[in-house]
N, C-alpha and C positions, 0 to 999 in steps of 0.2 A: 124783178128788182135787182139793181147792182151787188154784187159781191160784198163791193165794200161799203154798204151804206148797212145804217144799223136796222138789224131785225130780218134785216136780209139773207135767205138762204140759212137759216138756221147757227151762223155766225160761222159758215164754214166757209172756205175759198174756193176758186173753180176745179182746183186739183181734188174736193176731198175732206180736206187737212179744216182742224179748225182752227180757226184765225181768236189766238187765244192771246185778248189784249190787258188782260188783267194780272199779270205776271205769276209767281209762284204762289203756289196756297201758301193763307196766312195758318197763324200758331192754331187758332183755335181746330180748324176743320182737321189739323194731324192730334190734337187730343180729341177730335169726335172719334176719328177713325181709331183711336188706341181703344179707348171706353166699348167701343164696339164690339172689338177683335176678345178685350178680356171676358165681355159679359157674355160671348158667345162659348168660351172656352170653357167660365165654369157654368152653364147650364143656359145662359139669358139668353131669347131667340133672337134673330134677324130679321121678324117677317116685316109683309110691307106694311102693316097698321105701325110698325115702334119706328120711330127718328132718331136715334141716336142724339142724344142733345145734353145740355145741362139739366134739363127741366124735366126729366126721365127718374122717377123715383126707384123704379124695380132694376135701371143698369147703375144706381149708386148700389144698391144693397150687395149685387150681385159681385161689383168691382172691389169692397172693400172684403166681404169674404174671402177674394181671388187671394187679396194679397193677403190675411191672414193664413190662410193655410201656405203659402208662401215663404212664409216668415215662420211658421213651424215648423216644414219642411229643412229650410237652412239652419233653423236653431239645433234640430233633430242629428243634422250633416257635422254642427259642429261639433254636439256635443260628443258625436262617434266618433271624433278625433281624439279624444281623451282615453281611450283604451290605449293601451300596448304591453308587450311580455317582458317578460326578463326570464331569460336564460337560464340554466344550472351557471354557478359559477358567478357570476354577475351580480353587480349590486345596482340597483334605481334611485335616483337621486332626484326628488320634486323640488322644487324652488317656484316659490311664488313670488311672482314679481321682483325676482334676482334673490330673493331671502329663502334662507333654507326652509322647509317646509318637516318632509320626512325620509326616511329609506327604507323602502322596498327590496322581499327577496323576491327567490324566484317564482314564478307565475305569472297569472293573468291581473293585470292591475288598472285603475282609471283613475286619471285626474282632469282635473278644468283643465280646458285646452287652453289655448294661445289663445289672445296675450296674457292669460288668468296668470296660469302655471306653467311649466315647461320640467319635462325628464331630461336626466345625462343620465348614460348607461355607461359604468368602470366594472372592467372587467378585474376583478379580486383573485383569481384563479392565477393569472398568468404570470409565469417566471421569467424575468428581462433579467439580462445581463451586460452589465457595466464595466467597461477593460480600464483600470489605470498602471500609467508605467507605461504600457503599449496598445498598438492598436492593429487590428486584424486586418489585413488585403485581402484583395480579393482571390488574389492567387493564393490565399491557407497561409501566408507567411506574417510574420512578424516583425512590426516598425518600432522601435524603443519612441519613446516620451521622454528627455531626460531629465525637462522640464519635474516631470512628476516622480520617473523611479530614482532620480537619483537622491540618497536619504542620508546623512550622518547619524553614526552609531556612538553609541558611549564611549567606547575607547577611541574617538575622533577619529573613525576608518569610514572613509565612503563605501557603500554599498549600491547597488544596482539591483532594484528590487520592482516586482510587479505582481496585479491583486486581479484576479476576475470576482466582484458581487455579482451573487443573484440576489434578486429581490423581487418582493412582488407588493400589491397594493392590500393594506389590510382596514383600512376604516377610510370608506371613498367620501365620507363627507370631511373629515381632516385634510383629506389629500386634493381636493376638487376647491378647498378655500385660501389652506396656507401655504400650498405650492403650485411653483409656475408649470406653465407645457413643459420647460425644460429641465425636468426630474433628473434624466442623466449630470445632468452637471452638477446636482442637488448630493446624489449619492457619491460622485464621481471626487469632489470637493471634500465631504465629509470621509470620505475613505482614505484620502490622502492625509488628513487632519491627524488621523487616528491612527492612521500606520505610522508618521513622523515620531506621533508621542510613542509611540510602542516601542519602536525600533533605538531613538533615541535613548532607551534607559537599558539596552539590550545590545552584548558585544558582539561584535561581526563573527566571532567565530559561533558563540550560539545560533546566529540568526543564519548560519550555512551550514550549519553541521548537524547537533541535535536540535535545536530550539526554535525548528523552522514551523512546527506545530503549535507550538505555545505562542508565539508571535500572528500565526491567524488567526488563533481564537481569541488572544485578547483585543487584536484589531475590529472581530466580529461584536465582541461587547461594547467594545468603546464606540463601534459605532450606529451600533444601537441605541447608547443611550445620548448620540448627538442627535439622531434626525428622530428621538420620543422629544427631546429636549424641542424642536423645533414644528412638534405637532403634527408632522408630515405626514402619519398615516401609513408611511411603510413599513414590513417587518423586513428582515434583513433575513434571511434565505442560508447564505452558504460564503463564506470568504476565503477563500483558495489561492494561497502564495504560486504564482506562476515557475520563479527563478530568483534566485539571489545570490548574485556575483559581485568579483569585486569588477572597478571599472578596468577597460580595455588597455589602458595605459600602465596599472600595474597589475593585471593578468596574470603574466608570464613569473613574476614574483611571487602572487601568490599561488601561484600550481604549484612553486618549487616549496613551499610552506607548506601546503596541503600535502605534496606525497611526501616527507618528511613526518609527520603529523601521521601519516596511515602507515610510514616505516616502523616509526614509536610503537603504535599499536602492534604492528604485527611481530617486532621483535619481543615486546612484552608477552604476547602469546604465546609463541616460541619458546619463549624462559619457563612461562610457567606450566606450559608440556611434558618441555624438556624434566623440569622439577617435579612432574606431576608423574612421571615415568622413574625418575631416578630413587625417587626418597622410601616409597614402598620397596624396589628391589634395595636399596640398601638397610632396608627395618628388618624383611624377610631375611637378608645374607647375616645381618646380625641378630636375629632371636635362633638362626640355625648354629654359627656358631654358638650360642650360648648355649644351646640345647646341645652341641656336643662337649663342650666344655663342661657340662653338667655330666654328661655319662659316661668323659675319659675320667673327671674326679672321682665319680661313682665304683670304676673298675679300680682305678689305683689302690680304691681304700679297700674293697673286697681282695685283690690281692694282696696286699699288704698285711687286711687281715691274717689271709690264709696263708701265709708266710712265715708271720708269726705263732699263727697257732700249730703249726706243722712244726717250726722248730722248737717251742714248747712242749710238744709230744717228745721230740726227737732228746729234748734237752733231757727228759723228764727220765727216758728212756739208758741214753747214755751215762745218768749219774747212777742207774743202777748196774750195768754192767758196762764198763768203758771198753776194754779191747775189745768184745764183739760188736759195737756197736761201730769202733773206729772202723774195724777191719771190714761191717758190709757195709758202709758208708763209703772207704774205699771200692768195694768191688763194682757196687752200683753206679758210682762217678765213670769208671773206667769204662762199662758196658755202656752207660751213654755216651763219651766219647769216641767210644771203637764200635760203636754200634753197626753203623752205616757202613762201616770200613770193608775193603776186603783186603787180608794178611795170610802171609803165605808166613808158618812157624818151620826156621829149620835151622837143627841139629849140627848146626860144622865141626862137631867135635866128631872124627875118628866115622867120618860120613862122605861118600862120594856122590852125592846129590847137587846136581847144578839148580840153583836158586834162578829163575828170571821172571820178571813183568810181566803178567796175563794181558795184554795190551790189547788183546779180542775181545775180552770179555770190558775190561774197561771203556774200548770204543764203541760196546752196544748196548752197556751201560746208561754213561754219558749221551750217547745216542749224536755221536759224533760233535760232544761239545770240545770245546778247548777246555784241557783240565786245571791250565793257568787260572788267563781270564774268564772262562765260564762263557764265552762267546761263541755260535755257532760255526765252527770249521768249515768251510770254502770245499766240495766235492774234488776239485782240484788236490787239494790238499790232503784230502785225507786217501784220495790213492795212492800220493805219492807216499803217503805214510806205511800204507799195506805194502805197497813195491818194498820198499826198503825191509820192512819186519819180513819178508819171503827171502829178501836176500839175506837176512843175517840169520835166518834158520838153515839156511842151507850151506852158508860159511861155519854157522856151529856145528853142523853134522857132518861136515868133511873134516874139520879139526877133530872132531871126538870119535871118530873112526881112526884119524893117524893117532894118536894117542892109545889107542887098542893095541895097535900094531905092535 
C-alpha cells in the first residue's frame, strides 16, 4: 500500500518518521499524562490493566491526597517562616497588617508570617552621634555650620558655638511610628532649639569662661524634654559643647579682652600673695615689738624700784650720821670713776723725779686703739708711734746725763 494513503504502513512515511497529521495533542491527553505522573508519585501504579482516564476511581483518590499533603507541606514551609531571634541588645517589633501588635526581647521568638505579620528589628543599644555647629571630613577636620553655631547671647554678643549628642533608641515602638528614617535631623533640629534658648538667657562671657558646663547640661535637659514632648522614643546620652568663640571678624578684640580679663585675675592673685606674705610678718614684727616693749617697761620699773629703795637705805642711813656717810659716798664715787684709770701720783715738791706717759703699757692696753676716737690704729701708724717714743727716750737720756755733768 502507498505511504500516503490511510492505514497505510502503520501512518509512517518511507523515511521512518511518522506522518503525524493530526496536529499537537489536545488539553485533555496533557491532563491524562499529569493524573498519571501524580498517581504514580504518591503510590498509584502504571500497570498495563489502568488507563489513566477521567473514569479512574483509585487515580482520583490517589491525586487529591498528592495535593493535600502538598498543601501541608507548604503550609508547614510557611509557617517556619515565622520564627526569628533577637539579639542582646535589640528590640522586636510585630505589626500585623501595618498595626502594632507587640515587642519582643531577646531570644527565640514566632509570629504569623507574611502577609499575617511582619518583625522590624531596632537596635536600643547603640550610641549614634549627631554634630551641630559643624561637620566632620573625612580627613579628622572640622567644617563650621554657621547656619547652626552661630547663636545670640543675652548681652546681644554673637557667639560661635557647637554640640556633639549622643543618643540612642529607648522605646522602638514610639520611635518606629512617630519618627521618620531621618532622626538625625530630628535630634539635630531639637538640639539647636534648645541651645538657642539656653544660650539666649546666658552672657558670652559665662558661655566662654566658667558657664560652659551649665549651658550643656541645661541644653541636655531642654532637649530632652523636646523630643519626650514629641514621643520619639529617644533618650538623649550625653551633650558636649565642642567650642565657643566669638566670630572671626571680632576675634582679635576679643583676645585682647580675654588676656586682660586673665591679667585682672592674675594681678589679683599677686596682691593677695603679696598680702598674704606681708600682713603675718607685719602682726609677728608687731606682737615682738610689743613684747619688748613690755620687758624694757618691766626693767625700767624694777630699776627704778631698786633705785629708790637703795637711796632710801642710803637716805635712812645718812640722817643718822651725815659726814661719814658724805665722806664714803665721796670715796666710792671717786673709785668708780678712777677705777679703770692708770695714774702716776708724784710729789714735785722738793723731788727730782721725772713724771712721763707709760705709753707701753697704754698701747698694750688699748691693744693699739686710738685713745681719741677709740678706733683701730693702722700698723703703719703705730710703728711710727714706737719710732718716735725710742727717739725721745734716748734725747731724754742724753739731756739727763748733760744735766749730771
Amino acid at each position: 500500500m502507498p505511504w500516503n494513503q490511510p492505514g497505510g504502513s502503520d501512518g509512517k512515511d518511507p523515511w521512518g518518521n511518522k506522518n503525524n497529521q493530526d496536529g499537537p495533542p489536545d488539553l485533555d491527553e496533557i491532563v491524562k499524562n499529569l493524573q498519571k505522573k501524580f498517581s504514580g508519585l504518591f503510590g498509584g501504579g502504571s500497570g498495563s490493566g489502568r488507563e489513566a482516564g477521567s473514569g479512574s476511581g483509585d487515580g482520583k483518590s490517589f491525586g487529591i491526597a498528592g495535593v493535600l499533603v502538598v498543601l501541608v507541606l507548604l503550609v508547614g514551609v510557611w509557617l517556619a517562616t515565622g520564627f526569628y531571634t533577637v539579639q542582646q541588645g535589640e528590640t522586636g517589633v510585630i505589626l500585623r497588617f501595618g498595626k502594632f501588635q507587640q515587642s519582643t526581647s531577646a531570644g527565640l521568638h514566632w509570629h504569623f508570617p507574611a502577609p499575617i505579620e511582619s518583625k522590624i528589628i531596632v537596635n536600643t543599644e547603640k550610641v549614634q552621634t549627631v554634630e551641630v555647629g559643624y561637620r566632620s571630613t573625612i580627613n579628622s577636620s572640622r567644617q563650621t555650620v554657621q547656619r547652626e553655631s552661630l547663636m545670640l547671647t543675652e548681652d546681644e554678643n554673637i557667639i560661635d558655638i557647637a554640640f556633639a549628642v549622643q543618643y540612642r533608641v529607648a522605646d522602638a515602638n514610639k520611635f518606629l511610628f512617630n519618627v521618620s528614617d531621618q532622626m538625625d535631623v530630628l535630634v539635630r533640629s531639637s538640639t539647636e532649639a534648645a541651645a538657642r534658648e539656653v544660650v539666649g538667657k546666658t552672657s558670652m562671657d559665662d558661655v566662654i569662661t566658667s558657664g560652659r558646663s551649665i549651658v550643656a547640661s541645661e541644653t541636655s535637659g531642654i532637649l530632652q524634654r523636646i523630643l519626650d514632648r514629641y514621643e520619639s522614643g529617644i533618650e538623649v546620652v550625653s551633650v558636649d559643647m565642642q567650642h565657643a568663640l566669638p566670630p572671626q571678624e571680632v576675634k582679635p578684640a576679643f583676645d585682647d579682652a580675654v588676656k586682660a580679663r586673665e591679667d585682672e585675675v592674675r594681678y589679683k592673685n599677686e596682691a593677695e600673695a603679696y598680702s598674704n606674705d606681708i600682713i603675718p610678718r607685719a602682726r609677728g614684727k608687731s606682737a615682738r615689738i610689743i613684747q619688748e616693749s613690755e620687758a624694757y617697761k618691766a626693767t625700767v620699773i624694777a630699776q627704778a624700784e631698786g633705785e629708790s629703795s637703795r637711796f632710801t637705805s642710803i637716805l635712812k642711813e645718812f640722817n643718822a650720821a651725815p659726814d661719814v656717810t658724805r665722806e664714803r659716798m665721796f670715796i666710792e664715787s671717786i673709785e668708780q670713776v678712777l677705777g679703770g684709770s692708770n695714774l702716776v701720783m708724784v710729789d714735785q715738791k722738793n723731788s727730782n723725779n721725772i713724771m712721763y706717759l707709760p705709753l707701753d703699757r697704754m698701747l698694750n692696753r688699748y691693744e693699739t686703739r686710738d685713745i681719741v676716737t677709740g678706733t683701730t690704729m693702722p700698723s703703719d701708724s703705730l710703728n711710727e708711734v714706737r719710732k718716735k717714743l725710742d727717739e725721745y727716750r734716748q734725747r731724754d737720756g742724753r739731756s739727763s746725763r748733760t744735766d749730771r755733768r
